[in-house]
PyMOL CGO cylinders between C-alpha atoms (Angstrom):
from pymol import cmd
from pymol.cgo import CYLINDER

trace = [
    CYLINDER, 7.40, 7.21, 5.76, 5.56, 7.47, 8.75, 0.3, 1, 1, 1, 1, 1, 1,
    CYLINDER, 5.56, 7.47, 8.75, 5.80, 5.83, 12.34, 0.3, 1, 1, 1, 1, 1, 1,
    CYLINDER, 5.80, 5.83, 12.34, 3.39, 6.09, 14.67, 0.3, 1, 1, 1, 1, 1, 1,
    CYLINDER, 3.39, 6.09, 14.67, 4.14, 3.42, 18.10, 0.3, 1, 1, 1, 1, 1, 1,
    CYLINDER, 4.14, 3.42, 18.10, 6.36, 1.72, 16.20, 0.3, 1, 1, 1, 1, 1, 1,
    CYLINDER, 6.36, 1.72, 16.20, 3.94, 0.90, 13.16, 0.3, 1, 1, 1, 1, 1, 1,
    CYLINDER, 3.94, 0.90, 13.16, 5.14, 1.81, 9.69, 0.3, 1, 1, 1, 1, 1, 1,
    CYLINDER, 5.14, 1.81, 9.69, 2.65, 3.64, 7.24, 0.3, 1, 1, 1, 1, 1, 1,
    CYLINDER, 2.65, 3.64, 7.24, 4.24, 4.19, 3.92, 0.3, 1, 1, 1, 1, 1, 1,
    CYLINDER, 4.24, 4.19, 3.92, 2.68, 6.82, 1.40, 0.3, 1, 1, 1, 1, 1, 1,
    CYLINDER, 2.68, 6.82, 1.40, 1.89, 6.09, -2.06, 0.3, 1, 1, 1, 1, 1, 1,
    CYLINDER, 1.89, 6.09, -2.06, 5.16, 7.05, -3.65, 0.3, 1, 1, 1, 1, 1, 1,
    CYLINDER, 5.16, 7.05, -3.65, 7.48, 5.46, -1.40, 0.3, 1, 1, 1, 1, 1, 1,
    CYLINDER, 7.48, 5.46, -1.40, 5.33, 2.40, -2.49, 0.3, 1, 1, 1, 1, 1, 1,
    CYLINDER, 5.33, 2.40, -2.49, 5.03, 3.09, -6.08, 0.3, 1, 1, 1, 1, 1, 1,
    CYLINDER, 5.03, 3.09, -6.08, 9.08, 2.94, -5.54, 0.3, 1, 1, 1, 1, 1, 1,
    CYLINDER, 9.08, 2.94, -5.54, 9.24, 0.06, -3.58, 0.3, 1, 1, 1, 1, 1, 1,
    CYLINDER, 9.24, 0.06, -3.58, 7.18, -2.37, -5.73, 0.3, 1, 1, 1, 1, 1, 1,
    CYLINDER, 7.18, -2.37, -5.73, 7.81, -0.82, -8.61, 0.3, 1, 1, 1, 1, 1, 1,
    CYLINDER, 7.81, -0.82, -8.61, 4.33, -0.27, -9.30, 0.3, 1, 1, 1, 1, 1, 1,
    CYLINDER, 4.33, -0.27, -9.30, 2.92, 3.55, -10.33, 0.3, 1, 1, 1, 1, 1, 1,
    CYLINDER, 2.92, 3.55, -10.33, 1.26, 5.56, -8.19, 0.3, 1, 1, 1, 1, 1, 1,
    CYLINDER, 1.26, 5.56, -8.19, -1.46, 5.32, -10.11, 0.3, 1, 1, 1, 1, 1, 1,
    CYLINDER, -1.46, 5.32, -10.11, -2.10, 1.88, -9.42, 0.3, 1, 1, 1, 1, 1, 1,
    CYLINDER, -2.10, 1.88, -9.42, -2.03, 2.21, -5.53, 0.3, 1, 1, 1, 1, 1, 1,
    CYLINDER, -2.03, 2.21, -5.53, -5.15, 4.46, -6.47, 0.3, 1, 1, 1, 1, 1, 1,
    CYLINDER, -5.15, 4.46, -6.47, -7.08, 2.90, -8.75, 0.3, 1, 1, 1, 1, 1, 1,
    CYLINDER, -7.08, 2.90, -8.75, -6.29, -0.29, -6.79, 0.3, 1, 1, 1, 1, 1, 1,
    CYLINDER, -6.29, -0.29, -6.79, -7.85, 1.92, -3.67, 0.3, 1, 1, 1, 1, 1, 1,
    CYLINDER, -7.85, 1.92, -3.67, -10.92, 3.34, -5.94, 0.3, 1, 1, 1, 1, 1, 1,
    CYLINDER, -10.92, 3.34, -5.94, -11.72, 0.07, -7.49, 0.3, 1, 1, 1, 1, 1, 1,
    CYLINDER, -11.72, 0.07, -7.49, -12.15, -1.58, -3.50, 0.3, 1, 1, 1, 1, 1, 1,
    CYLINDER, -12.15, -1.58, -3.50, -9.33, -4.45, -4.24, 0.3, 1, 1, 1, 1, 1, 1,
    CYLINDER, -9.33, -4.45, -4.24, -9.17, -4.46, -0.57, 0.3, 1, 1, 1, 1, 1, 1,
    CYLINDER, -9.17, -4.46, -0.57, -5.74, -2.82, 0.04, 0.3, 1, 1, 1, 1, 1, 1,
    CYLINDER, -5.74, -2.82, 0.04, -5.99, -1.03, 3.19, 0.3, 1, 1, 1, 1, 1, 1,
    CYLINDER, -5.99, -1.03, 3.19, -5.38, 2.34, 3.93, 0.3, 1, 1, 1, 1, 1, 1,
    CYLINDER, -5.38, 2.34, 3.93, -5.65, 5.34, 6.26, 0.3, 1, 1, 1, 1, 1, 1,
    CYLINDER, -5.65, 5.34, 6.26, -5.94, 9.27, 6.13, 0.3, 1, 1, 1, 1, 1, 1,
    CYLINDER, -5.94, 9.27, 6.13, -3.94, 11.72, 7.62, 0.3, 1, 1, 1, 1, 1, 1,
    CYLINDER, -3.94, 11.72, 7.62, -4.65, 15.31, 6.92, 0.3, 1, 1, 1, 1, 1, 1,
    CYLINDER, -4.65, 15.31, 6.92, -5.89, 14.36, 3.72, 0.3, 1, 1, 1, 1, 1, 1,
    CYLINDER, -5.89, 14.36, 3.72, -2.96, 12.27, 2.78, 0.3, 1, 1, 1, 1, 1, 1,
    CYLINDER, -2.96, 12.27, 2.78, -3.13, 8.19, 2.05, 0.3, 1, 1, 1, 1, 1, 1,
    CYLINDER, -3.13, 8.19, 2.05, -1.04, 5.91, 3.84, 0.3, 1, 1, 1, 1, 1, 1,
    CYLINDER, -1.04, 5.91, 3.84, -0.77, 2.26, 4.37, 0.3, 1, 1, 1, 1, 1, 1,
    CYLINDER, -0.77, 2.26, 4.37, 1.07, 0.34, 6.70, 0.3, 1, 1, 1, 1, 1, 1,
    CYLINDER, 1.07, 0.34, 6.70, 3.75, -1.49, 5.56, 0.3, 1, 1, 1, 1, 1, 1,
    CYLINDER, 3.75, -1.49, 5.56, 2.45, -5.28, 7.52, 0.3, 1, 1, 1, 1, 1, 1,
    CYLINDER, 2.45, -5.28, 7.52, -0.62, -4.95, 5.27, 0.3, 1, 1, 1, 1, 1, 1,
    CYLINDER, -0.62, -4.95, 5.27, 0.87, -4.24, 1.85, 0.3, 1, 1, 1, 1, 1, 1,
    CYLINDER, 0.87, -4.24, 1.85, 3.06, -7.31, 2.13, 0.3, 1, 1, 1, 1, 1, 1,
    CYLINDER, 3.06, -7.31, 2.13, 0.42, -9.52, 3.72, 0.3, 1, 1, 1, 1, 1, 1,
    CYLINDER, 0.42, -9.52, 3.72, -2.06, -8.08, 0.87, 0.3, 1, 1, 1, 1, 1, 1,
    CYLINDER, -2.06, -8.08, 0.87, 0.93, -8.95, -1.88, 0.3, 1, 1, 1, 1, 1, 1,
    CYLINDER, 0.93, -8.95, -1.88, 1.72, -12.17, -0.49, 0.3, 1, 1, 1, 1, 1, 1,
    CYLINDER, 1.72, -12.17, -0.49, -1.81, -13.07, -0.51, 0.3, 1, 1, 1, 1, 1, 1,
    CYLINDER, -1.81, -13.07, -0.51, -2.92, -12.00, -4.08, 0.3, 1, 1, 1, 1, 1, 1,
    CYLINDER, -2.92, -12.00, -4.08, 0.74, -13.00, -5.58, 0.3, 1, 1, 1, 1, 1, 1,
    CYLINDER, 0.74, -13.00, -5.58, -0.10, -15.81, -8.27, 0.3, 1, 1, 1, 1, 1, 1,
    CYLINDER, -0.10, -15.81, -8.27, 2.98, -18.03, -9.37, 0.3, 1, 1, 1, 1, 1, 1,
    CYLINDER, 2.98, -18.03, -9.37, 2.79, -19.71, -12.81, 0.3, 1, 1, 1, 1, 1, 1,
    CYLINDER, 2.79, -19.71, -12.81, 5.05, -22.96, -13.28, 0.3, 1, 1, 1, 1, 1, 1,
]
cmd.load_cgo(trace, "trace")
């Protein structure tokens, strides 16, 4: 994890961990422009933390 003035960026593993998802999905999901923002940092990918849940919260479908 990364904090820069108080904002969280996240890389993809700590993701892949969090939402039990693989890594490979955070980059396919970035390659395949499913609009999950992200940023570069010496050539590594980070997103903050506000976006991924906004961006799972808003693409979350619930069946009844």
């Amino acid at each position: 994890m990364l904090t820069i003035d108080g904002v969280k960026y996240f890389g993809e593993k700590e993701l892949s961990s969090q939402y039990g998802l693989s890594v490979h999905w955070f980059r396919r999901a970035r390659h395949e422009g499913l609009n999950l923002k992200y940023h570069k940092l010496c050539g590594r990918v980070y997103y903050k933390e506000k976006e991924v849940q906004d961006w799972f919260r808003e693409n979350l479908i619930s069946k009844e």
